[in-house]
C-alpha positions as CSV (number, residue, x, y, z in Angstrom):
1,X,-38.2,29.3,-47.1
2,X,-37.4,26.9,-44.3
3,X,-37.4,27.3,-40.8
4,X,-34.9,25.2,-37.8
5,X,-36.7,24.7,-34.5
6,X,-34.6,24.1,-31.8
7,X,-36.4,21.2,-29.6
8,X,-35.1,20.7,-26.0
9,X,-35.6,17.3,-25.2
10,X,-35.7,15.6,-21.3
11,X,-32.5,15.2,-19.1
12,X,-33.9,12.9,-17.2
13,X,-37.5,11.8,-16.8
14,X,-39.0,11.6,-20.1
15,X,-42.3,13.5,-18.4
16,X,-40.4,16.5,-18.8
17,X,-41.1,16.9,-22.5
18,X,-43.4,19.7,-23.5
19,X,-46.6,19.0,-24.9
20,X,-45.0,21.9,-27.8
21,X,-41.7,19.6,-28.6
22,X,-43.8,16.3,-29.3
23,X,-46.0,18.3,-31.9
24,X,-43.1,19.9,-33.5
25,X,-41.2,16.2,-33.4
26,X,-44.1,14.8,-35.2
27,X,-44.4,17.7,-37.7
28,X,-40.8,17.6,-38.7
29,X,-40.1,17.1,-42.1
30,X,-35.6,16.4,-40.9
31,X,-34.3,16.1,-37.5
32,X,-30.6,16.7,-36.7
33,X,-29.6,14.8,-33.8
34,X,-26.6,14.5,-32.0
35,X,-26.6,11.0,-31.3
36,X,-29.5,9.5,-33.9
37,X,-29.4,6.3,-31.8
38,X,-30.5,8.3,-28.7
39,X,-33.1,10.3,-30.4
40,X,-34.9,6.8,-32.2
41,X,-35.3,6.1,-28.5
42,X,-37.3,9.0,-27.3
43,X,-38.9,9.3,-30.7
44,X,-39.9,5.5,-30.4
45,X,-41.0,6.2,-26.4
46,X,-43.7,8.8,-28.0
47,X,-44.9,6.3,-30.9
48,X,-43.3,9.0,-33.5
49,X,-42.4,7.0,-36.4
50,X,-41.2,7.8,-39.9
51,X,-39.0,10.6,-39.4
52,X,-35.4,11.5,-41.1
53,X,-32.6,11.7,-39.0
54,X,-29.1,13.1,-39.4
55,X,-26.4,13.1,-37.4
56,X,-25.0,16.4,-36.3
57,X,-22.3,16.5,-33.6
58,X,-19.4,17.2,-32.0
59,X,-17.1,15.1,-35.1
60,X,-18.9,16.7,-38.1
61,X,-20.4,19.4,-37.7
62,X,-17.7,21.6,-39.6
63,X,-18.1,19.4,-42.6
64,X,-21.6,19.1,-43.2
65,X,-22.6,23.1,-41.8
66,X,-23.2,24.6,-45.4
67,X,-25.2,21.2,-46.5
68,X,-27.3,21.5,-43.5
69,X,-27.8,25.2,-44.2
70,X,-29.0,24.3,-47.7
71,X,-31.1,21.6,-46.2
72,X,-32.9,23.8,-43.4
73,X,-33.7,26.1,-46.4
74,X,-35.7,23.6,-49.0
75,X,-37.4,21.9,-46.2
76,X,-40.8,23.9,-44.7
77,X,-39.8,21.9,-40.9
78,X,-36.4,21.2,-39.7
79,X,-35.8,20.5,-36.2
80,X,-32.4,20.2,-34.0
81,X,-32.2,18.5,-30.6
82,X,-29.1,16.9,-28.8
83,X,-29.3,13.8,-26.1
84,X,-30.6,15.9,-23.2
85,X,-31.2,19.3,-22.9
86,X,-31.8,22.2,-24.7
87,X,-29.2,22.8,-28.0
88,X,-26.6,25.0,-28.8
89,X,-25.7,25.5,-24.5
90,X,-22.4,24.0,-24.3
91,X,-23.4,21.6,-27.8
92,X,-22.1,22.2,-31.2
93,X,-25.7,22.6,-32.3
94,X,-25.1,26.3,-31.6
95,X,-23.0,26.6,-34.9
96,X,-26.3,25.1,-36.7
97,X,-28.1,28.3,-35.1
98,X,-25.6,30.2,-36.0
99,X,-25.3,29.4,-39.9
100,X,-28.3,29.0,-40.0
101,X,-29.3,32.8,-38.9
102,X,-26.2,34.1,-40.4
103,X,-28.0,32.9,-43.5
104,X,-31.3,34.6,-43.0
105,X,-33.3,31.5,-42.3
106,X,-36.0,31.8,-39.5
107,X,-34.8,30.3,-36.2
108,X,-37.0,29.4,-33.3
109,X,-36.3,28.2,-29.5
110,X,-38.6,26.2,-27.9
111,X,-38.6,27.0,-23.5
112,X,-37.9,23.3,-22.1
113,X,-35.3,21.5,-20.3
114,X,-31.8,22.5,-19.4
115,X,-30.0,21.1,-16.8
116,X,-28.4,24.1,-15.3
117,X,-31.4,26.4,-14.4
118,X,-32.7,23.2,-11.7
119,X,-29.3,22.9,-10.8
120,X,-29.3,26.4,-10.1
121,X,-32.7,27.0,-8.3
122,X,-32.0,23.5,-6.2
123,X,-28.7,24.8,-4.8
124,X,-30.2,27.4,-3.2
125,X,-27.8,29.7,-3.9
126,X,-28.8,33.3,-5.0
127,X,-29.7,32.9,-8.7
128,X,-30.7,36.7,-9.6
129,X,-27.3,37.3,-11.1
130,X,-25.4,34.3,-12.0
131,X,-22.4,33.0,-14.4
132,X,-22.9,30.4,-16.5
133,X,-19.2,29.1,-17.7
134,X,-20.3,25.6,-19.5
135,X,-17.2,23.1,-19.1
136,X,-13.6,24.2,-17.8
137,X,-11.2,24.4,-20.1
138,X,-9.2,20.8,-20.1
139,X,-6.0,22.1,-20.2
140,X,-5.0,25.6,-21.7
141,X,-6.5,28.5,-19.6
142,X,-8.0,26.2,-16.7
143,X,-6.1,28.2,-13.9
144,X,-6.7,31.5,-15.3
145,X,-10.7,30.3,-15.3
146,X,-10.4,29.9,-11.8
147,X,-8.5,32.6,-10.8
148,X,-11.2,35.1,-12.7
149,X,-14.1,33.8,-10.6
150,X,-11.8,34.2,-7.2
151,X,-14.0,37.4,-6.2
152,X,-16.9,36.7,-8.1
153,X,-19.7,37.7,-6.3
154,X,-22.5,35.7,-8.6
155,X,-23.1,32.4,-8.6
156,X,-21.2,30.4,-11.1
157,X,-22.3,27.4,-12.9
158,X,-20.1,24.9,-14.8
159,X,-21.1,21.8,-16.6
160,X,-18.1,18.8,-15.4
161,X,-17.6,15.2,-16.3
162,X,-17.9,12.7,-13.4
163,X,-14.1,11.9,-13.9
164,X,-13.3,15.2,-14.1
165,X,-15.3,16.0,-10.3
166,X,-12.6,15.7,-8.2
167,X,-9.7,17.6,-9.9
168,X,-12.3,20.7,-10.4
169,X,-13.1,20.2,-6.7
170,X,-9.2,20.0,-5.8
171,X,-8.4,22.7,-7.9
172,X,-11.2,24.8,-6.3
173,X,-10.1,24.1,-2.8
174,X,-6.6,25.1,-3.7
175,X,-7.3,28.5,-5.6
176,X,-10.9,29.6,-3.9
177,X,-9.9,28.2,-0.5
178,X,-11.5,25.1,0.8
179,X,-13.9,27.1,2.7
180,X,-16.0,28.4,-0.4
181,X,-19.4,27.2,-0.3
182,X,-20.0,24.8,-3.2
183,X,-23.2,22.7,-4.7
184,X,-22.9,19.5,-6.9
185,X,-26.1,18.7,-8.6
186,X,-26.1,15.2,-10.0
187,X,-28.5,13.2,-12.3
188,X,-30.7,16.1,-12.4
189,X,-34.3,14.5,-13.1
190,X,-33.3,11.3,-12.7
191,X,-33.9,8.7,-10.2
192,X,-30.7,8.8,-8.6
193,X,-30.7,13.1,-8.4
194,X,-28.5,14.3,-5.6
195,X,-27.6,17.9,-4.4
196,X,-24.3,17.7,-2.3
197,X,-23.7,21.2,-0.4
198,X,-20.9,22.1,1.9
199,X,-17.7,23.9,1.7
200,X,-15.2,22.7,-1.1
201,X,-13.2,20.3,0.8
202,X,-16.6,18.9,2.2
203,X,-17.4,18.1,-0.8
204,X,-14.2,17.3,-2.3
205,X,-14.1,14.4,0.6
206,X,-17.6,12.9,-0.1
207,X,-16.9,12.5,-3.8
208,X,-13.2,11.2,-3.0
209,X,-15.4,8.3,-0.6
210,X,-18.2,8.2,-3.0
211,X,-16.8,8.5,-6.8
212,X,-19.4,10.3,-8.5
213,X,-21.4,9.4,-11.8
214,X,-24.0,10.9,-14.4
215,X,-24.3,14.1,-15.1
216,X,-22.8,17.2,-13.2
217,X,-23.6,20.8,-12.6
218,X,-21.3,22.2,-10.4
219,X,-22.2,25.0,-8.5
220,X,-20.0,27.8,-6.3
221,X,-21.7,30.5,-4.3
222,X,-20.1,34.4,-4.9
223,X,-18.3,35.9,-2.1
């Protein structure tokens, strides 16, 4: 019986692979990928050749789940990454995981990159307890969101969009108070990486000067 490895590949600097990920990479007998294009990059970077790739994402991953099942099961190495990251936080990979324990098959996590737990350690905020709360909801339930973390006393982590920055900052300022203590990690391992601390509206008015871009982890201290 077959067995899906979930492979986290870099964020940023492509030195962040594990030594662990490129053996299984090579070994692989499939890869699902969330964006092939992305993956024959970093497969190219590490002179791995030859490998299968399928597309699993965010537009097809209901359709194709009980194939890919099937197809996890007949081959001895499957292996699952998405563009950055480790799989299945905040990705649709997790329904892979999902089916594919659901169906008894062996699953197995490699430790690697995720772009929260820098994030988290870089703010400096206390990260003993924390909440992780991946992306705010776009529309229905966004206020209720924030108004459950209004006396949380962990910190609480959200994944956000660079276009998306400045309403999640206004919104915070209006419902936390503009005197919470927030933290927007950008570009984590990347060239351009940036921490920006301060209060809300601090930091509200340096990304309303500066609009932000790349990747975002944003960060707000418990009370």
């Amino acid at each position: 019986m077959g067995q899906l490895t979930v492979v986290p590949t870099p964020v940023g600097n492509l030195e962040d692979i594990t030594l662990r990920a490129l053996r299984m990479l090579r070994e692989a007998d499939l890869i699902y990928s969330e964006d092939t294009r992305v993956t024959m990059r970093l497969l190219s970077h590490f002179e791995i050749t030859g490998k299968k790739l399928i597309a699993f994402h965010a537009h097809n991953e209901h359709k194709q789940l009980e194939r890919c099942v099937q197809s996890v099961s007949e081959n001895t190495n499957t292996v699952l990454v998405s563009d950055a990251g480790t799989p299945a936080i905040s990705d649709p990979g997790f329904l892979l995981v999902r089916a594919c324990v659901e169906a008894g098959l062996t699953v197995e996590c490699l430790p690697g990159p995720t772009a929260f737990v820098p994030a988290l350690v870089g703010s400096g905020f206390p990260c003993d307890r924390f909440l992780y709360e991946g992306f705010l909801p776009h529309k229905k339930g966004r206020q209720t969101k924030w108004l459950t973390i209004l006396e949380e006393e962990r910190t609480v982590v959200f994944y956000e969009s660079p276009h998306r920055l400045i309403k999640a900052l206004e919104e915070c300022v209006a419902i936390l108070g503009p005197d919470r203590i927030v933290c927007v990690a950008r570009e984590i391992s990347k060239f351009f990486e940036e921490f920006k601390r301060g209060t809300a509206q601090q930091v509200l008015d340096h990304y309303k000067a500066t609009p932000p871009k790349g990747e975002i982890v944003l960060l707000i201290k418990g009370v």
